[in-house]
Structures are given as C-alpha cells and as structure tokens.
KETI-273674 format. One record per residue (C-alpha): residue number from 1; chain; x, y, z. Coordinates in pm, 1 decimal, padded with zeros to 6 digits, always signed. Last residue first. Example, Ala and Ser with C-alpha at 12.3 -4.5 7.8 and 13.67 -1.06 7.14 Angstrom:
2
+------+--------+----------+----------+----------+
! zati ! tidren !       xx !       yy !       zz !
+------+--------+----------+----------+----------+
!    2 !      A ! +01367.0 ! -00106.0 ! +00714.0 !
!    1 !      A ! +01230.0 ! -00450.0 ! +00780.0 !
+------+--------+----------+----------+----------+
! end
This chain:
137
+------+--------+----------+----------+----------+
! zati ! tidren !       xx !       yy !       zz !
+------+--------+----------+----------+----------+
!  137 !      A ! +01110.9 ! -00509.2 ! -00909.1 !
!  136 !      A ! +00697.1 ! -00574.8 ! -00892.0 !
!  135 !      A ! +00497.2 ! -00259.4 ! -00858.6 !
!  134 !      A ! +00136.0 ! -00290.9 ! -00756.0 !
!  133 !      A ! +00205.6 ! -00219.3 ! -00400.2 !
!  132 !      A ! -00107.7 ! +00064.7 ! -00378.9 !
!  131 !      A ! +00209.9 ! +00330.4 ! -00335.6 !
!  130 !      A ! +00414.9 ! +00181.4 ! -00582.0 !
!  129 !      A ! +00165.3 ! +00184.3 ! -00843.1 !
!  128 !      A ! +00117.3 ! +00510.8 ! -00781.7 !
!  127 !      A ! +00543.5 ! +00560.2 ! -00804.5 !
!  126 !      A ! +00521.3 ! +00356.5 ! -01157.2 !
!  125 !      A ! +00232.1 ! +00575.6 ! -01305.9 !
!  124 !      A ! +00402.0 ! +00916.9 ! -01191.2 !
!  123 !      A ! +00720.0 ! +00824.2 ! -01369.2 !
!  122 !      A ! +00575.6 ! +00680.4 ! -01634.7 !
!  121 !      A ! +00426.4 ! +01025.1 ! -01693.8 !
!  120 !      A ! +00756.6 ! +01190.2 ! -01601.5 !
!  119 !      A ! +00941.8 ! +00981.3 ! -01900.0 !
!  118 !      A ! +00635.8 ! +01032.4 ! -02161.7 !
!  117 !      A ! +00752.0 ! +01416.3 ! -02110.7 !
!  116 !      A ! +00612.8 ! +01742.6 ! -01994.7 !
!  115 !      A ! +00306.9 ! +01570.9 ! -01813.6 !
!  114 !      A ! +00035.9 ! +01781.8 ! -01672.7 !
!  113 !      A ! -00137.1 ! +01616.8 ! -01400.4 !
!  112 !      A ! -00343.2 ! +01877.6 ! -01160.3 !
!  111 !      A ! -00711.3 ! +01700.8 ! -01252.2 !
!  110 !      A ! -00704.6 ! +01439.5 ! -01030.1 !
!  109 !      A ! -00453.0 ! +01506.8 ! -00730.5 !
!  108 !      A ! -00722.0 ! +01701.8 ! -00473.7 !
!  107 !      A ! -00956.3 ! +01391.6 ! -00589.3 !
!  106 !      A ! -00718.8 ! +01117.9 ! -00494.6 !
!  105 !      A ! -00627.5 ! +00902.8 ! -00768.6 !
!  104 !      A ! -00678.3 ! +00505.6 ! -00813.6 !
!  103 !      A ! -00504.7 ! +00350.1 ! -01083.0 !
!  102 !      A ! -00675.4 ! +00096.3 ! -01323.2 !
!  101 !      A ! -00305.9 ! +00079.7 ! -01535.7 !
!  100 !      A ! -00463.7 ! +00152.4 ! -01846.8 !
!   99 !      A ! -00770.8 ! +00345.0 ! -01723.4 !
!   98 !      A ! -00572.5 ! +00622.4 ! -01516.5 !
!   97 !      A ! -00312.4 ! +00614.5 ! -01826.3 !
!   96 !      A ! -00594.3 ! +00635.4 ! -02103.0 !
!   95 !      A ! -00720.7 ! +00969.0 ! -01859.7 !
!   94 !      A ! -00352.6 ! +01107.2 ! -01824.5 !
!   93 !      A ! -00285.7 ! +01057.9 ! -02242.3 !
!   92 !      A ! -00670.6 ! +01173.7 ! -02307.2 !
!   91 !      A ! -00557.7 ! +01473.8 ! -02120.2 !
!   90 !      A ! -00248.3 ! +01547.6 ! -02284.3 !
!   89 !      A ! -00435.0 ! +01521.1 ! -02607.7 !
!   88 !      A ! -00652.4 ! +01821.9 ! -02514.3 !
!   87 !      A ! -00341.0 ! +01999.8 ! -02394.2 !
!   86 !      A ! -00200.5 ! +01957.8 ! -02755.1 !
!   85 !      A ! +00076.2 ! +01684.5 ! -02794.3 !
!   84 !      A ! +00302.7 ! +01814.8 ! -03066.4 !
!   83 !      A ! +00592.9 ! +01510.3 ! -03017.8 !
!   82 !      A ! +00912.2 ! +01739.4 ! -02957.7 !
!   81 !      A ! +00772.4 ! +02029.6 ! -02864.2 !
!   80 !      A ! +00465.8 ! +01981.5 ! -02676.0 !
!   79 !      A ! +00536.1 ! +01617.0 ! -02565.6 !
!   78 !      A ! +00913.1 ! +01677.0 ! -02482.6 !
!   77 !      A ! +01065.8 ! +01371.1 ! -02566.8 !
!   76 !      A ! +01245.3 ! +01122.0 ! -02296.1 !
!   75 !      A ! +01030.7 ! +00852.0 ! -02353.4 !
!   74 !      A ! +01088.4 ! +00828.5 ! -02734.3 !
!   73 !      A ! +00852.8 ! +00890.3 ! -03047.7 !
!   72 !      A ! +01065.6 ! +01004.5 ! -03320.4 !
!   71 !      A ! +01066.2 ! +00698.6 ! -03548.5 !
!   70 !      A ! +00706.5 ! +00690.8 ! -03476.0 !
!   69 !      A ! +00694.9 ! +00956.2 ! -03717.8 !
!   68 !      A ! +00509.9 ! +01276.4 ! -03577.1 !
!   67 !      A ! +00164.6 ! +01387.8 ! -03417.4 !
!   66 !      A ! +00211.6 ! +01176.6 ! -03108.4 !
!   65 !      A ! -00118.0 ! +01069.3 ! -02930.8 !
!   64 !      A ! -00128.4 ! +00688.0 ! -03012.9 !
!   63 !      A ! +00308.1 ! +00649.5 ! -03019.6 !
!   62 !      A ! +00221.0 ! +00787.7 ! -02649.7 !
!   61 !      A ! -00021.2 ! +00470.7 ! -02556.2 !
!   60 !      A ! +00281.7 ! +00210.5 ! -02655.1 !
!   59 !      A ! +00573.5 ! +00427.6 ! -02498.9 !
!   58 !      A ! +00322.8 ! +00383.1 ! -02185.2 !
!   57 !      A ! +00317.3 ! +00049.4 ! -02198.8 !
!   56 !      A ! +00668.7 ! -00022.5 ! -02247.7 !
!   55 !      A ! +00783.0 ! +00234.6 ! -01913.5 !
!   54 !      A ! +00503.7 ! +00037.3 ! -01733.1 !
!   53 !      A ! +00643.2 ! -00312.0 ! -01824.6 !
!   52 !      A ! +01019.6 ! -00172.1 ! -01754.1 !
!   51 !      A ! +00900.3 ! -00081.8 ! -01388.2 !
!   50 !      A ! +00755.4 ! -00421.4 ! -01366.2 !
!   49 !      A ! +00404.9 ! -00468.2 ! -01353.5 !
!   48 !      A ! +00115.8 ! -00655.8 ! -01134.7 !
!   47 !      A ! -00202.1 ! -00586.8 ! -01250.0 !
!   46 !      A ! -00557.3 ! -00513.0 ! -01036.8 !
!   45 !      A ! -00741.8 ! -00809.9 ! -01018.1 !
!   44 !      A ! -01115.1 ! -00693.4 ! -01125.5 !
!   43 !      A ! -01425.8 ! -00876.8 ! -00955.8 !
!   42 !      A ! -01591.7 ! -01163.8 ! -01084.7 !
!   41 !      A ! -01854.1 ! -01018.4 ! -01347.6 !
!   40 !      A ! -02204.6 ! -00991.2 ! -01197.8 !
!   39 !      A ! -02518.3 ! -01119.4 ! -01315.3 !
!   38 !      A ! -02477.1 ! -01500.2 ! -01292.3 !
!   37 !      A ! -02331.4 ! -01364.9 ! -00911.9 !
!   36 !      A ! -02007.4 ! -01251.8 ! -00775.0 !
!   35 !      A ! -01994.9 ! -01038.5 ! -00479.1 !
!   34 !      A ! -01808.0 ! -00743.7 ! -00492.9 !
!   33 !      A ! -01765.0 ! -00628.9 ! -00144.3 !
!   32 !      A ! -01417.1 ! -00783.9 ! -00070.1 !
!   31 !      A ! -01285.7 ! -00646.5 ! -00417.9 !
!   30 !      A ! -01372.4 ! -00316.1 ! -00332.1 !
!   29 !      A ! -01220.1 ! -00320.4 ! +00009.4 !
!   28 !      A ! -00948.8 ! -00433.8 ! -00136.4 !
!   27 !      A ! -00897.7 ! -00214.9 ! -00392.5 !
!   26 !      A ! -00978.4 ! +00089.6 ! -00135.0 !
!   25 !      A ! -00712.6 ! -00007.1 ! +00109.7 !
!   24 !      A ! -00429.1 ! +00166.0 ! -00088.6 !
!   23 !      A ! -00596.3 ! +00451.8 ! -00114.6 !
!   22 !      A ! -00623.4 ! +00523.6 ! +00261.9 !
!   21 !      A ! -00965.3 ! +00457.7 ! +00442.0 !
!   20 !      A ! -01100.4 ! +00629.9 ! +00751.3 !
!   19 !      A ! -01268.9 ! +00489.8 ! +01035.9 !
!   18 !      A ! -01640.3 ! +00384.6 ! +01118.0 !
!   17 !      A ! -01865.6 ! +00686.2 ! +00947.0 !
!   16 !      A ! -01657.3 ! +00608.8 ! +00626.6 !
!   15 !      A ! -01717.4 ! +00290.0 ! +00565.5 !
!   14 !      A ! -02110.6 ! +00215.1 ! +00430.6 !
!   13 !      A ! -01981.3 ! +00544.5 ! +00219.7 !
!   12 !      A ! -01655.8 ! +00418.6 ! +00098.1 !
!   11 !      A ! -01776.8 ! +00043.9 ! +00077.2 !
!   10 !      A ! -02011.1 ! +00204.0 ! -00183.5 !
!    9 !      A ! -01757.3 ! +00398.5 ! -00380.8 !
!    8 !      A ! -01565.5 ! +00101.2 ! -00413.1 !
!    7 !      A ! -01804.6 ! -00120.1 ! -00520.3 !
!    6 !      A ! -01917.8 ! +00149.5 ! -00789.8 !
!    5 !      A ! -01556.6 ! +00185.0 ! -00891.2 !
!    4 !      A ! -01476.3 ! -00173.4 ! -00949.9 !
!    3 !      A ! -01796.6 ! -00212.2 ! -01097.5 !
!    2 !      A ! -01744.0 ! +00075.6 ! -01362.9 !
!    1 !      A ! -01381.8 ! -00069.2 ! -01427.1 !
+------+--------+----------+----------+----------+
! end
C-alpha cells in the first residue's frame, strides 16, 4: 500500500504542473510509474468486487469492532446503540475500510466519515468503488 501511495504521490507532483488528475486516474498513473525491479514489489492490482462481496467484507471487519454477541452483529445495526462502537472504534472501522478495499479519498472527504450503520459504510465503500470502476454487478 506504501508503494502504491508513494508512486502515486510522485506522479501527482511530476503531474500536476501539466493538467489535472481526477481520482480515478491516480491508480493508473501509479501503476504506470511503478517500475518493477529485484527491489521492488510488482505493483498493486486494485480488487474487483461485487456489491454482495463488499456488503460480506464489511459484515466481516464490523463483527471485529462490535462489543456484543456476534449473534447480534447485522448490517442494518446502529453502531452506537445497537453494536457499542465508540468514536475511536468508528475510526479504526473507516481507516480498516480505506485499507481493506485500497480506496483512494480526497483530502476535503478524509476525515468527515462517520458511519451510523455497517449498511451506510458499505454504502460509501461500494459507490467509491463505483466511482474508480472497481465495482463489478
């Protein structure tokens, strides 16, 4: 993830005086800079999913931060009052999320994510994925 970032973030700046990139053209441009060496991993593919893939996966990272039987644990619950998520633990969800599903967020977006329910967060990971044409119905 570090190298896909670091590429990234120098195509941005060798980039930037030229045109303007969107977030959807960043993975490429990424990937098209990454060289691969002995040194080097080959660069990151960024996954494919299904809308019921993403909806699995994240019912996978909340049954991590719920504080209650997994019984319990649906997409549709509440995550302060039906699964006691504290704010700090809604944070890890949003960063394991980011990670997870490599997802590329503007910097006016990055720190405004505060999920009610696991429902919203997949949600908001399915219509990103959407957006960089990662999402396969």
């Amino acid at each position: 993830m570090s190298l896909l970032r670091s590429a990234a973030q120098t195509a941005l700046r060798t980039h930037t005086h030229t045109r303007t990139l969107t977030r959807t053209q960043l993975p490429v441009l990424a990937a098209a800079t990454a060289r691969r060496t002995l040194y080097l991993p080959a660069p990151v593919v960024l996954p494919r999913l299904t809308k019921f893939q993403v909806d699995e996966q994240v019912l996978t990272l909340l049954h991590d931060y719920a504080n209650v039987d997994e019984s319990q644990v649906k997409l549709h619950s509440n995550l302060v009052l039906g699964l006691l998520v504290d704010s700090l633990d809604r944070y890890g969800l949003y960063v394991d999320l980011v990670e997870k599903f490599m997802l590329i967020v503007d910097d006016e977006r990055r720190f405004t994510r505060d999920f009610k329910s696991g429902r919203e967060a997949a949600d908001w990971v399915a219509a990103l994925m959407e957006e960089d044409g990662r999402l396969v119905y």
